[in-house]
C-alpha positions as CSV (number, residue, x, y, z in Angstrom):
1,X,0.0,0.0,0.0
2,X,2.6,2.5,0.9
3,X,4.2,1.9,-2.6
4,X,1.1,2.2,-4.5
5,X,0.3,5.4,-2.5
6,X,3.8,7.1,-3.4
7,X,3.3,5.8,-7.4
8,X,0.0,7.0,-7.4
9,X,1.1,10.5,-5.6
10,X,4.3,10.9,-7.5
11,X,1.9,10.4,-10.7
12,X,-0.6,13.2,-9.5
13,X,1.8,14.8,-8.8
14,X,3.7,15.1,-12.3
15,X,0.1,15.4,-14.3
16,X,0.0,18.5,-11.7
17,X,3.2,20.2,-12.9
18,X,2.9,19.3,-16.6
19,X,-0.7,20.8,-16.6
20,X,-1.9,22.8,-13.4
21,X,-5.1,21.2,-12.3
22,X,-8.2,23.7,-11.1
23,X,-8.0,25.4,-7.6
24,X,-11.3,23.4,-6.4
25,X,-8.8,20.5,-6.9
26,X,-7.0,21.2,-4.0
27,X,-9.7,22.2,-2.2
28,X,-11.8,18.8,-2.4
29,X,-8.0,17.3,-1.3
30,X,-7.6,19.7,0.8
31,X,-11.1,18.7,2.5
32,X,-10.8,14.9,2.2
33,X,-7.6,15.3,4.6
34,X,-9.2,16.9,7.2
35,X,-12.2,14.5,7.1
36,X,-9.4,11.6,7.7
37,X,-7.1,13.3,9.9
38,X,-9.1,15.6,12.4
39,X,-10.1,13.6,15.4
40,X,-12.7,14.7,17.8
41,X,-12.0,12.8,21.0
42,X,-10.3,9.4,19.5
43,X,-11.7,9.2,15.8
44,X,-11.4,11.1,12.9
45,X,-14.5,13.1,11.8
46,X,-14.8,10.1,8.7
47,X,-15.0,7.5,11.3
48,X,-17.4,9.2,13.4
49,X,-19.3,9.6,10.3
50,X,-18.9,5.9,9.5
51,X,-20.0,5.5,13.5
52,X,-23.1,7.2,12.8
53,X,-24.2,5.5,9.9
54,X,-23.9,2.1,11.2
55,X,-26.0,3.1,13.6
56,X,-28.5,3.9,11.5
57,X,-28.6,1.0,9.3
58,X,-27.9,-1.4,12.0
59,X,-29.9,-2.2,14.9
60,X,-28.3,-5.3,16.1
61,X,-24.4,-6.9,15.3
62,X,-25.3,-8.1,11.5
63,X,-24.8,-11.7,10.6
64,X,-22.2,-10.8,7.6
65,X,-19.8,-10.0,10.8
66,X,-19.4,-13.2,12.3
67,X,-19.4,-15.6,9.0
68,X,-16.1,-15.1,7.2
69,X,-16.0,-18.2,4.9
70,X,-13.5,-20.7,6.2
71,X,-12.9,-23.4,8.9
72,X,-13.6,-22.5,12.2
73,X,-12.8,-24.1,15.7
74,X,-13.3,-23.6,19.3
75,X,-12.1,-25.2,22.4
76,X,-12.2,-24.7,26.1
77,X,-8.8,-24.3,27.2
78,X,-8.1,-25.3,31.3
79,X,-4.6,-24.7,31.7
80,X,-2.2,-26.8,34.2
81,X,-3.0,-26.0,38.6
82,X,-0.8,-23.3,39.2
83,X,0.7,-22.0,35.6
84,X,-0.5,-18.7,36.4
85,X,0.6,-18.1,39.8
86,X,4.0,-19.3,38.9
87,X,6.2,-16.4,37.4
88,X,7.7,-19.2,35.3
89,X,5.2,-21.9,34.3
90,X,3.3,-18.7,32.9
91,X,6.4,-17.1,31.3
92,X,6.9,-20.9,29.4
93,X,3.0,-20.4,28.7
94,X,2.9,-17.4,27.0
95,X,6.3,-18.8,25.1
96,X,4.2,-21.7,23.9
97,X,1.3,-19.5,22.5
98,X,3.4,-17.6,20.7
99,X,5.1,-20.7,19.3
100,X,1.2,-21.6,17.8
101,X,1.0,-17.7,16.6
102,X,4.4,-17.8,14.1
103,X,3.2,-21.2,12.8
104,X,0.0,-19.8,11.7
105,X,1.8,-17.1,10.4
106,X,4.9,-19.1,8.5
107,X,1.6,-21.1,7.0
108,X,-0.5,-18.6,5.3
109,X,0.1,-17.0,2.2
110,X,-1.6,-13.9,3.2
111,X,-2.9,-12.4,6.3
112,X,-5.9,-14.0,7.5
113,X,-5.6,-16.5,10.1
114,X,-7.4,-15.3,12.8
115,X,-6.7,-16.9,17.2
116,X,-9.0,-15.8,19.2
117,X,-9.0,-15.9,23.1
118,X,-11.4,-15.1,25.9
119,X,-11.5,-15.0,29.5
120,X,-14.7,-15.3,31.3
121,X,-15.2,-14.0,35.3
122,X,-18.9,-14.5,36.2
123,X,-19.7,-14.3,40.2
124,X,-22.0,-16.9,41.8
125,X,-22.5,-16.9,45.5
126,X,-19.4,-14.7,46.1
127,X,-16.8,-17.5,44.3
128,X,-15.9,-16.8,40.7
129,X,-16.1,-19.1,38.0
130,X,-13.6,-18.6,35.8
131,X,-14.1,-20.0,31.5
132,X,-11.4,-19.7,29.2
133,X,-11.6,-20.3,25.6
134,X,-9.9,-20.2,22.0
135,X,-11.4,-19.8,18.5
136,X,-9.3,-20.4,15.1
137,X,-10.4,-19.2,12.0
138,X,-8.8,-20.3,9.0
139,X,-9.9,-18.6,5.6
140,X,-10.8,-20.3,2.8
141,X,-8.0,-19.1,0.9
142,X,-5.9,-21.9,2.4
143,X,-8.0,-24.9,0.8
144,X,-7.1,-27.8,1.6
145,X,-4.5,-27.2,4.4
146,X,-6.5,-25.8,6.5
147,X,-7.3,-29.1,8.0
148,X,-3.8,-29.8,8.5
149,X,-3.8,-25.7,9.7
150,X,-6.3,-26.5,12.5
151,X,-5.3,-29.6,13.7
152,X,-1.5,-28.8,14.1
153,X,-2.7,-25.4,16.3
154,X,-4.9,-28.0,17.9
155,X,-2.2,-29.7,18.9
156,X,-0.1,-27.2,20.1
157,X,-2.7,-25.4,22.3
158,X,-3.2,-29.2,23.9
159,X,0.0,-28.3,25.2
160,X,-0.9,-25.7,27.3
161,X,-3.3,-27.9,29.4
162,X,-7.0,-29.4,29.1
163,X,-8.1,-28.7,26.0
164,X,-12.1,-29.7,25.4
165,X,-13.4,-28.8,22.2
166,X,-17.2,-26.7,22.6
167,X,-19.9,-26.1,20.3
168,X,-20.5,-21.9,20.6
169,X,-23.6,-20.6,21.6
170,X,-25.5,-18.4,18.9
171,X,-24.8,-14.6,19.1
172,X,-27.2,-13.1,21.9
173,X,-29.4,-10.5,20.3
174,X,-29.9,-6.7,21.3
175,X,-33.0,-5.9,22.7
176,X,-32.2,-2.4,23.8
177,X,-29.5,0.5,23.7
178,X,-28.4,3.1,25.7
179,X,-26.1,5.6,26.3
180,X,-22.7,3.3,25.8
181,X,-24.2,0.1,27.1
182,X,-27.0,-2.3,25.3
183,X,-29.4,-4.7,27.2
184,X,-29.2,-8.1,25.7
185,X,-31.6,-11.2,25.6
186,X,-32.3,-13.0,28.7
187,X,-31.7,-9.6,31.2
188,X,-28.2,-8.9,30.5
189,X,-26.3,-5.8,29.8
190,X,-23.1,-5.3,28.8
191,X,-20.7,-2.5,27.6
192,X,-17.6,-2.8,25.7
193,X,-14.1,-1.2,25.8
194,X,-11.6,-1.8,23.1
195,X,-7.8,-1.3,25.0
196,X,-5.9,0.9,22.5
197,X,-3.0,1.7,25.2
198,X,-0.8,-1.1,27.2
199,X,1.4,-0.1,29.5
200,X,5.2,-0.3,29.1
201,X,5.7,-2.8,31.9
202,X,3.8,-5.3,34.4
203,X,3.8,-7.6,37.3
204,X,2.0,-10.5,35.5
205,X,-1.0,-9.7,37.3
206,X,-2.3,-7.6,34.5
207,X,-5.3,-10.4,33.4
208,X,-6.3,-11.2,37.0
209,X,-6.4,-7.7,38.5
210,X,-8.6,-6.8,35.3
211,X,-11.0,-9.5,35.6
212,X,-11.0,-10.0,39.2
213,X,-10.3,-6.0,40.1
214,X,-7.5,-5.2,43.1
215,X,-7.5,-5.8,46.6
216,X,-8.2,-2.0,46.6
217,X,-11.4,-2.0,44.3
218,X,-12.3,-5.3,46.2
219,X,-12.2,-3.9,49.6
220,X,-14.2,-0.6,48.6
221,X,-16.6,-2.9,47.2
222,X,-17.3,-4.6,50.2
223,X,-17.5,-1.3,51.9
224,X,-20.6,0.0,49.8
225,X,-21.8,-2.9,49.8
226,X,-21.6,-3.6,46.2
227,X,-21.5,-7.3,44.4
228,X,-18.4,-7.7,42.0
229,X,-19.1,-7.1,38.4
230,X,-19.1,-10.0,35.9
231,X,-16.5,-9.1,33.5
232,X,-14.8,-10.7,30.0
233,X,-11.9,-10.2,28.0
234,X,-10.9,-11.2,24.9
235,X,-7.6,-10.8,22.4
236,X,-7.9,-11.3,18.9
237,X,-4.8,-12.4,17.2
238,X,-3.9,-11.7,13.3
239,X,-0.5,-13.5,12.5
240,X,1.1,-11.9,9.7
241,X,2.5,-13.7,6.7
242,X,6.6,-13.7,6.9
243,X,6.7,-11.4,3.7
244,X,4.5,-9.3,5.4
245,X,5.9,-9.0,8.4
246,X,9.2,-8.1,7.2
247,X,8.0,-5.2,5.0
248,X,5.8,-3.9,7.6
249,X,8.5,-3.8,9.6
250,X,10.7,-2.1,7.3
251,X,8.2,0.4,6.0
252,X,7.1,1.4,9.9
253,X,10.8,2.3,10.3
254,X,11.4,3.8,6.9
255,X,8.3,6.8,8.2
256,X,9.4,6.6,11.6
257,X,12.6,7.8,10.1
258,X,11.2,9.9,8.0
259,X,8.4,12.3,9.5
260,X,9.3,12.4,13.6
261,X,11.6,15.4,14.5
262,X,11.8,14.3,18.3
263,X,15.0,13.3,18.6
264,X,13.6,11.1,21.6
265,X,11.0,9.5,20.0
266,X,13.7,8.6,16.8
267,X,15.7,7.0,19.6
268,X,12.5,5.4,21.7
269,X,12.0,4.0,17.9
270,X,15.2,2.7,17.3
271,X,15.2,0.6,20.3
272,X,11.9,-0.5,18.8
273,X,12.8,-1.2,15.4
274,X,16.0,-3.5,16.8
275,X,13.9,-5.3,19.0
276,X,11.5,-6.6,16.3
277,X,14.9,-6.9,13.7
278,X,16.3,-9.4,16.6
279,X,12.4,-11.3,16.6
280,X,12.5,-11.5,12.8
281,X,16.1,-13.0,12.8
282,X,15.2,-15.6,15.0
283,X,12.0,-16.6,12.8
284,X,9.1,-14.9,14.6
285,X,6.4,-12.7,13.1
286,X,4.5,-9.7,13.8
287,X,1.3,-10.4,15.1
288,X,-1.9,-8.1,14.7
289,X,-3.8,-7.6,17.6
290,X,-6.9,-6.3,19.2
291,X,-8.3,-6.7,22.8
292,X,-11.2,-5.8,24.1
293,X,-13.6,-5.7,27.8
294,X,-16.4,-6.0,28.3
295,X,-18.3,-5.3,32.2
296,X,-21.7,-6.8,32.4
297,X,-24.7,-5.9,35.0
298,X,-28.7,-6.3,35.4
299,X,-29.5,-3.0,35.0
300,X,-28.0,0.5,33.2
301,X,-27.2,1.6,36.5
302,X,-24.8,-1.6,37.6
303,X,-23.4,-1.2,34.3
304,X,-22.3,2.4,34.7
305,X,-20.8,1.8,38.3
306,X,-18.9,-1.1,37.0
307,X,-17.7,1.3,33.8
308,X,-16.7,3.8,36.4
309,X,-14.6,1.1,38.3
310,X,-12.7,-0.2,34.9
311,X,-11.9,3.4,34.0
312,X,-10.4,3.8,37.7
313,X,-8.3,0.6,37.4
314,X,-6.9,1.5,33.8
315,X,-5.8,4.7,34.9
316,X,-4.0,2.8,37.7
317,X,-2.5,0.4,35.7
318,X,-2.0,3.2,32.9
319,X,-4.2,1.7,30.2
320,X,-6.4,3.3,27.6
321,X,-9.8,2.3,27.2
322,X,-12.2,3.4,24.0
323,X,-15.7,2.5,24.9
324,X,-16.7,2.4,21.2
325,X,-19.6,5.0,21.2
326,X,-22.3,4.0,18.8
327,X,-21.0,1.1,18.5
328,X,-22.0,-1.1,21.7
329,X,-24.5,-3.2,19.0
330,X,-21.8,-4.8,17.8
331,X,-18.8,-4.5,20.2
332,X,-19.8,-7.0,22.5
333,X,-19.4,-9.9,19.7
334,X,-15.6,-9.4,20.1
335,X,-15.9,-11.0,23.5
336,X,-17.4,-14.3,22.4
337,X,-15.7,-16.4,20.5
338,X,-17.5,-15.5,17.7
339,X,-15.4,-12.3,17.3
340,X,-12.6,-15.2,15.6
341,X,-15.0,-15.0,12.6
342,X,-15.2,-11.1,12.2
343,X,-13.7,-9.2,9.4
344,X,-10.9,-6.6,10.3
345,X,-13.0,-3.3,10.6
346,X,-16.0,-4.7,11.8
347,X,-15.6,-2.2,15.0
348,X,-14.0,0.7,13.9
């Protein structure tokens, strides 16, 4: 893309000298680029536009979202007593999953292979009962290896502790909306947060005090006398293709280079760019990825507290939380395992 941008602009741009195009010219372009580029709050005025129309022509998450042709599996994943509490068992986890993520990368042609995990905290009788599971989606594109695709992923997930495969629940429907939450079928409602900002560092208690909240959010719970919300998380994975991942990788440096002035940042991004040069020498790929929360209530008004609770934690644990307005219809998919079916875009 970044090559056929600079063809296409160096083109423009030589028609432009030989011949001087009109002055409305660069006033439609002129236009266009502050329609793409001026963001009121986190989204350009186009997307916010984009936002608006979905709304409109969408009541409810539309089927087209969740059924990408392809092969498609899901299984719940119980890992080993402990591998989570253990600084090391969990470190030789996360090892292990990103093993599976450069295989499904090294075996696709083209980005499209699609892992999909979610983590599931729902409180009954003041325990928690905790459900953890993982989607594939394997595009058609792949034919007849997807099979062998699926089942080697299969495999190597099996690795990580009890894996049970699961037939997934259809896609609850929207009854109602509100004001950044929607009320689902059978009583439940839900609002979702897509995390656009990790922080630099962490304990490796990132996922539990998410989920579960800190012993400080815990204790001023119990103090109002508040039950725990029921919360989920998911991450969706996008393994790029080795071709790919190279080129983005040189590209992304080649602008870094090329349009920041801060002498900081250029040095913040070096360190960057040699870190992922070392990953791509050893045989990794870049991964894309997306995660997203979702807090979950019987009412608006338990929704809202438990919103205002999540945006307290992130700011303590210095994340940054996008709570898709207008688009609470469909952002909730992408904590199911249905969101390893949906097409890149689907939540803008």
């Amino acid at each position: 893309m970044t090559k056929l941008n600079g063809g296409v602009g160096g083109a423009l741009l030589a028609v432009g000298l030989i011949n001087p195009p009109p002055f409305w010219t660069f006033a439609g372009v002129a236009a266009t680029a502050a329609l793409l580029n001026v963001s009121p709050g986190r989204r350009s005025v186009a997307r916010w536009a984009t936002v608006g129309y979905r709304r409109l022509r969408e009541r409810t998450a539309p089927d087209s979202m969740t059924s990408q042709a392809g092969a498609t599996e899901t299984w719940a994943l119980y890992p080993d007593h402990g591998t989570m509490q253990d600084p090391y068992r969990r470190q030789a986890f996360h090892t292990a999953f990103a093993r599976a993520l450069t295989f499904a990368g090294e075996h696709a042609r083209s980005a499209g292979i699609q892992v999909h995990a979610t983590h599931h905290v729902t409180t009954v009788d003041d325990y928690s009962a905790h459900t953890q599971t993982i989607s594939v989606h394997v595009p058609r594109s792949l034919g007849a290896s997807a099979a062998r695709v699926l089942g080697t992923l299969e495999a190597e997930f099996d690795r990580l502790g009890v894996l049970i495969p699961v037939d997934v629940d259809p896609v609850p429907e929207v009854v109602e909306r509100g004001p950044g939450w929607v009320a689902l079928e059978g009583g439940r409602h839900a609002a979702t947060a897509r995390i656009t900002g990790w922080p630099t560092e962490a304990d490796g208690d990132l996922m539990s005090d998410l989920l579960l909240g800190t012993s400080h959010e815990r204790r001023k719970r119990e103090q109002e006398g508040r039950q725990p919300a029921d919360r989920s998380m998911s991450t969706l994975y996008r393994p790029l293709p080795v071709g790919q991942s190279r080129r983005s990788a040189k590209w992304s440096d080649a602008f870094r280079g090329a349009f920041t002035k801060d002498q900081v940042k250029l040095d913040s991004a070096s360190i960057e760019a040699g870190t992922t040069h070392a990953a791509l020498v050893q045989g990794d790929v870049l991964v894309d990825l997306d995660a997203y929360i979702t807090v979950w209530g019987d009412s608006p008004e338990s929704v809202a507290a438990a919103r205002q609770d999540l945006n307290i934690q992130a700011d303590v644990r210095r994340l940054r939380l996008d709570w898709l307005a207008g688009q609470q219809h469909r952002a909730h998919v992408m904590t199911s395992p249905h969101g390893a079916q949906t097409q890149k875009g689907a939540v803008l």
